[in-house]
C-alpha positions as CSV (number, residue, x, y, z in Angstrom):
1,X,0.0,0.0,0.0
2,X,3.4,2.3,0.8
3,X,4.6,1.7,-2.2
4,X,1.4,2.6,-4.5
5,X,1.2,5.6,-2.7
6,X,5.2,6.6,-3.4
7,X,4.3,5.7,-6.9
8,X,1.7,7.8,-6.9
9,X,3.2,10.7,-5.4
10,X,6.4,9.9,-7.7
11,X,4.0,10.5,-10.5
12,X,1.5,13.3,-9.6
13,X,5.3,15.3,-9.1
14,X,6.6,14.5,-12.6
15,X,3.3,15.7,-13.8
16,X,3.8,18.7,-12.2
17,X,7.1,19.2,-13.1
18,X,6.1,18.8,-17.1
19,X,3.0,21.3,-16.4
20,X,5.6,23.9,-14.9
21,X,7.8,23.1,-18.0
22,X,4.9,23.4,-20.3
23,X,3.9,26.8,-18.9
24,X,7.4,28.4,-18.6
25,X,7.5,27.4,-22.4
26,X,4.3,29.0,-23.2
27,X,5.2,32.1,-20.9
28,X,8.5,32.4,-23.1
29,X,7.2,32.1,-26.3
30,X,4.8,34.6,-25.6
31,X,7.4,36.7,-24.5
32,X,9.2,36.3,-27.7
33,X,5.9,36.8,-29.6
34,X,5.3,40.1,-27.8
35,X,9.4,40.9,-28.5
36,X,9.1,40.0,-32.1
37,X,5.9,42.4,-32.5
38,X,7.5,45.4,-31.0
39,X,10.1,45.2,-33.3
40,X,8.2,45.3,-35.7
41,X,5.9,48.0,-35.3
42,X,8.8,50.0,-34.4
43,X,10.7,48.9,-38.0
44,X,6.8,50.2,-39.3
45,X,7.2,53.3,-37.7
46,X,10.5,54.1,-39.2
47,X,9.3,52.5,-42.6
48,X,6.6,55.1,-42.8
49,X,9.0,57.7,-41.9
50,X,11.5,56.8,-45.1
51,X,14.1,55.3,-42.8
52,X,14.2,52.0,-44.6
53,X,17.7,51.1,-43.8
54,X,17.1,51.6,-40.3
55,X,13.1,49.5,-40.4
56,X,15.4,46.7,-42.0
57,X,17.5,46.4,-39.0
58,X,14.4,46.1,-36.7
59,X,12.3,43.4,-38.8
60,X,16.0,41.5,-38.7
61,X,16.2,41.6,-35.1
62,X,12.3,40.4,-35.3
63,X,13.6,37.3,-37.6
64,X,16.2,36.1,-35.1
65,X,13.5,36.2,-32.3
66,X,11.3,34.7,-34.9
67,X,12.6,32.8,-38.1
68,X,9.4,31.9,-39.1
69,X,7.9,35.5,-39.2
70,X,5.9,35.9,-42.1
71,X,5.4,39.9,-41.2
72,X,8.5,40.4,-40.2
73,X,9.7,38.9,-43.8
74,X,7.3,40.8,-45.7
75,X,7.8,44.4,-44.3
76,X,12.3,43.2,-44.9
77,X,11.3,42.6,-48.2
78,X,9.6,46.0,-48.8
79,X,12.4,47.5,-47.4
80,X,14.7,46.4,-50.0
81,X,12.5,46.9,-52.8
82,X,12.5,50.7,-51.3
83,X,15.8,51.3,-51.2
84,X,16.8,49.0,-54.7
85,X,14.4,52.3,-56.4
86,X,16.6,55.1,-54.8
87,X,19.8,53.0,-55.1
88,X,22.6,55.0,-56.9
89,X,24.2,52.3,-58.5
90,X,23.2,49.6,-61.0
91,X,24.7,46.8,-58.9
92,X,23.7,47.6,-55.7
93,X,19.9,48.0,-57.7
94,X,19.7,44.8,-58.4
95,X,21.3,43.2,-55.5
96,X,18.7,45.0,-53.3
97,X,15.8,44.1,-55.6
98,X,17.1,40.5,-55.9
99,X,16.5,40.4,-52.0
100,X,13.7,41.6,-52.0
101,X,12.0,39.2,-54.7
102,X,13.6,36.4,-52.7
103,X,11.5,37.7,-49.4
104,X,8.5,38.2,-51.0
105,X,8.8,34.4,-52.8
106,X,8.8,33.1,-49.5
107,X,6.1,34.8,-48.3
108,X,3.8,33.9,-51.1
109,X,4.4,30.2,-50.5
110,X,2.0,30.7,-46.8
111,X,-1.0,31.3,-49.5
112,X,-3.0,28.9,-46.9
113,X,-1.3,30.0,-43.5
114,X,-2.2,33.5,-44.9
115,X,-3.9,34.0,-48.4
116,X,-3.9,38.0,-47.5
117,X,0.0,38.7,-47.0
118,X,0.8,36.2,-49.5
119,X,-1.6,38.3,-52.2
120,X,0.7,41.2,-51.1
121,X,4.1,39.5,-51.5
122,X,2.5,38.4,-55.4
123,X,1.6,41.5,-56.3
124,X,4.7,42.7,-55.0
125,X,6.3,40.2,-57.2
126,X,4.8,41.9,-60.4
127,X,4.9,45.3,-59.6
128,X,8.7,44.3,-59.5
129,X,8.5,42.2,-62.9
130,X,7.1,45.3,-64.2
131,X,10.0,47.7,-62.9
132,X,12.2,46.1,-64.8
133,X,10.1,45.6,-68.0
134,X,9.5,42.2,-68.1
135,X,5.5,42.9,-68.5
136,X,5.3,38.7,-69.0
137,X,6.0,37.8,-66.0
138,X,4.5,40.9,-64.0
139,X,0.7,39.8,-65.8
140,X,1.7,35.8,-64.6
141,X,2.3,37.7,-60.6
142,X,-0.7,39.9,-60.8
143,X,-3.2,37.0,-61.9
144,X,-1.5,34.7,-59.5
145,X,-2.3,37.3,-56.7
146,X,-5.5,38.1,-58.1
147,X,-6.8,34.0,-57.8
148,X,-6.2,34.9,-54.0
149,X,-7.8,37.7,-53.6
150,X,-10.0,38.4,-57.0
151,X,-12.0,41.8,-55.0
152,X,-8.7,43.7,-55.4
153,X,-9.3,46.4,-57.7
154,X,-5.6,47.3,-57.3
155,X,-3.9,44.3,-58.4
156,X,-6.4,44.1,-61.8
157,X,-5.7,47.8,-62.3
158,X,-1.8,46.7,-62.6
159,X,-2.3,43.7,-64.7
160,X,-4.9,46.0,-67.0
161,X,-1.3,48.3,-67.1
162,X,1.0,45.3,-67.6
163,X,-1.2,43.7,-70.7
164,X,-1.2,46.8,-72.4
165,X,2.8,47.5,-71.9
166,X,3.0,43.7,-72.9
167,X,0.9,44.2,-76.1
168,X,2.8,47.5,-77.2
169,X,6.2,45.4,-76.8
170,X,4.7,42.8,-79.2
171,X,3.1,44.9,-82.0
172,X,6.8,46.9,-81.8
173,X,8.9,43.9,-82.1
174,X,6.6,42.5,-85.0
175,X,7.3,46.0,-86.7
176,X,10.6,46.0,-86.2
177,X,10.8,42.0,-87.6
178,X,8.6,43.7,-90.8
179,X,11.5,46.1,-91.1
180,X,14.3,43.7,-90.8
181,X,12.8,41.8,-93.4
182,X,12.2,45.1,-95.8
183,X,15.7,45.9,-94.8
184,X,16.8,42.6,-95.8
185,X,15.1,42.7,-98.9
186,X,15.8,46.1,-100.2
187,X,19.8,44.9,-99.5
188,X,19.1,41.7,-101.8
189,X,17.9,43.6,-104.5
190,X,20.4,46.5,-104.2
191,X,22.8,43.2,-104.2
192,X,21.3,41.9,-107.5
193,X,21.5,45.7,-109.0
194,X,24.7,46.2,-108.2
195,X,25.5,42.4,-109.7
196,X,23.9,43.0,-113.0
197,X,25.6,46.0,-113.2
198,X,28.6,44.1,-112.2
199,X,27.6,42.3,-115.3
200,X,26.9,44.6,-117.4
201,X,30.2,46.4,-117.5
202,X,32.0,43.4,-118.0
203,X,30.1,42.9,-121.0
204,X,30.8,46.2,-122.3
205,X,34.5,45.9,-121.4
206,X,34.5,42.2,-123.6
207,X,32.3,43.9,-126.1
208,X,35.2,46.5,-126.0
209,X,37.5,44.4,-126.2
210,X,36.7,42.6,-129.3
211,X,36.2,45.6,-130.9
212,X,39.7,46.4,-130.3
213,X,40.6,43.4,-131.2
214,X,38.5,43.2,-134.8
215,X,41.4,43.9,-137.5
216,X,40.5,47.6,-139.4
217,X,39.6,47.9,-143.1
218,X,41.7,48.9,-146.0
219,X,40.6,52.7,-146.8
220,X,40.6,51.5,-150.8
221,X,39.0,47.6,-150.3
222,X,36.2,49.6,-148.2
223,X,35.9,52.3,-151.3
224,X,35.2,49.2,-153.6
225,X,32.9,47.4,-151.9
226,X,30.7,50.2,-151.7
227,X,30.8,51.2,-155.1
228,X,30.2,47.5,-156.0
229,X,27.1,47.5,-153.4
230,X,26.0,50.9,-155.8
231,X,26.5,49.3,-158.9
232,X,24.7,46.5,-157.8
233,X,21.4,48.4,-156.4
234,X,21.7,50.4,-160.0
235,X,21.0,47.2,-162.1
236,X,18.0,45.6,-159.6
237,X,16.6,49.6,-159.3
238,X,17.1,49.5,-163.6
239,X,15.1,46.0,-163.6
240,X,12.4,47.0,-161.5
241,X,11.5,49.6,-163.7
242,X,11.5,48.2,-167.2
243,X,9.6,45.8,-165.7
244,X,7.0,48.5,-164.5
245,X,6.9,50.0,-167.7
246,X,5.7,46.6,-169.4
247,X,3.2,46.4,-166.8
248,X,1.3,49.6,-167.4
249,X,1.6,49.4,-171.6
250,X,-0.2,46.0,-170.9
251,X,-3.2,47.6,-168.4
252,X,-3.4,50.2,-171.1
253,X,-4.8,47.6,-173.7
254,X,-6.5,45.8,-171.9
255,X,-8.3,49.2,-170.9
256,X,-9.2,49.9,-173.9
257,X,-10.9,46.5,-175.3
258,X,-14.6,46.3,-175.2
259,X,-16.6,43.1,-175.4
């Protein structure tokens, strides 16, 4: 009977001692819930205010309270995007908007832990797509963030904005293909042009060439072989009128019969 009761004592005291463990873990992490949300409201504050370098700092200190901080995630991400559009330099551009499109990815993979901040992080995704001109992807982020939330006049107002700049870049680069191809042409037949022309003098130059090449006629054999082309057109010009002659003395009597 001692020894039930010791067991049972034994038992109700480890059950205490897990209960007091329990509740110290539940005080802490509601501690460290309470910490991580202070820091970030403060890092809001100072976002609002345009110190983005300084909110970044905050939402970081709320991540190492907090890895798994989708808020604290989201507003780091925003800071980057922020200070990637006032960045001086092209490299330290895209590094910040790299980071920032990495944050914001891993926010909008908690669509069912929660739909309305990873709407946000997609349409943050296209509105940077759309920064940097590629309007196909920033259409692909805006519908994406528009199958979560489809009541957001916002988001459809961008991708209205992104298929338009996405159909202007297609009817200019089908231009532009229309004028290669005219280029292209007008070069083939200024090519062909220039061939036959090409072709032509190099006929003119043989044709030339032969000429020069042809032996010249004797001043006194050309002399006779016109006079011999006279003489001849003398005696067919002689025959073709004595001819005539008989002709018309024949129609004459003929005329003048009557039957």
């Amino acid at each position: 009977m001692k020894k039930l009761f010791f067991r049972n004592i034994k038992a109700l005291m480890l059950l205490l001692s897990l209960t007091v463990v329990l509740l110290n873990a539940f005080d802490l992490s509601a501690t460290t819930n309470r910490q991580e949300r202070r820091l970030v409201n403060k890092g809001n504050e100072l976002f609002r205010g345009g110190h983005y370098l300084e909110a970044g700092e905050f939402y970081q200190q709320a991540l190492k309270l907090e890895p798994g901080s989708k808020e604290a995630l989201y507003n780091l991400g925003l800071t980057y995007v922020r200070r990637a559009s006032a960045a001086q330099s092209d490299s330290l551009r895209v590094q910040l908007a790299k980071a920032g499109a990495e944050a914001m990815q891993a926010v909008a993979q908690a669509v069912k832990e929660k739909p309305d901040l990873a709407a946000d992080a997609i349409f943050n995704l296209g509105n940077i797509a759309f920064n940097s001109e590629d309007y196909a992807q920033a259409v692909d982020m805006y519908k994406q963030s528009l199958r979560i939330r489809p009541e957001d006049e916002k988001t459809r107002r961008n991708l209205r904005i992104a298929q338009k700049k996405l159909q202007q870049n297609q009817d200019q680069n089908q231009d532009q293909d229309k004028d290669k191809d005219k280029n292209q042409d007008q070069q083939q037949n200024q090519d062909q042009e220039q061939q036959q022309n090409q072709d032509r003098n190099q006929d003119q130059q043989q044709n030339q060439n032969q000429e020069q090449q042809q032996p010249e006629i004797n001043p006194q054999a050309a002399e006779q072989i016109l006079q011999a082309l006279e003489n001849k057109e003398n005696q067919t010009r002689a025959r073709v009128n004595k001819s005539n002659n008989g002709q018309e003395a024949a129609g004459r009597g003929r005329n003048n019969k009557r039957w």
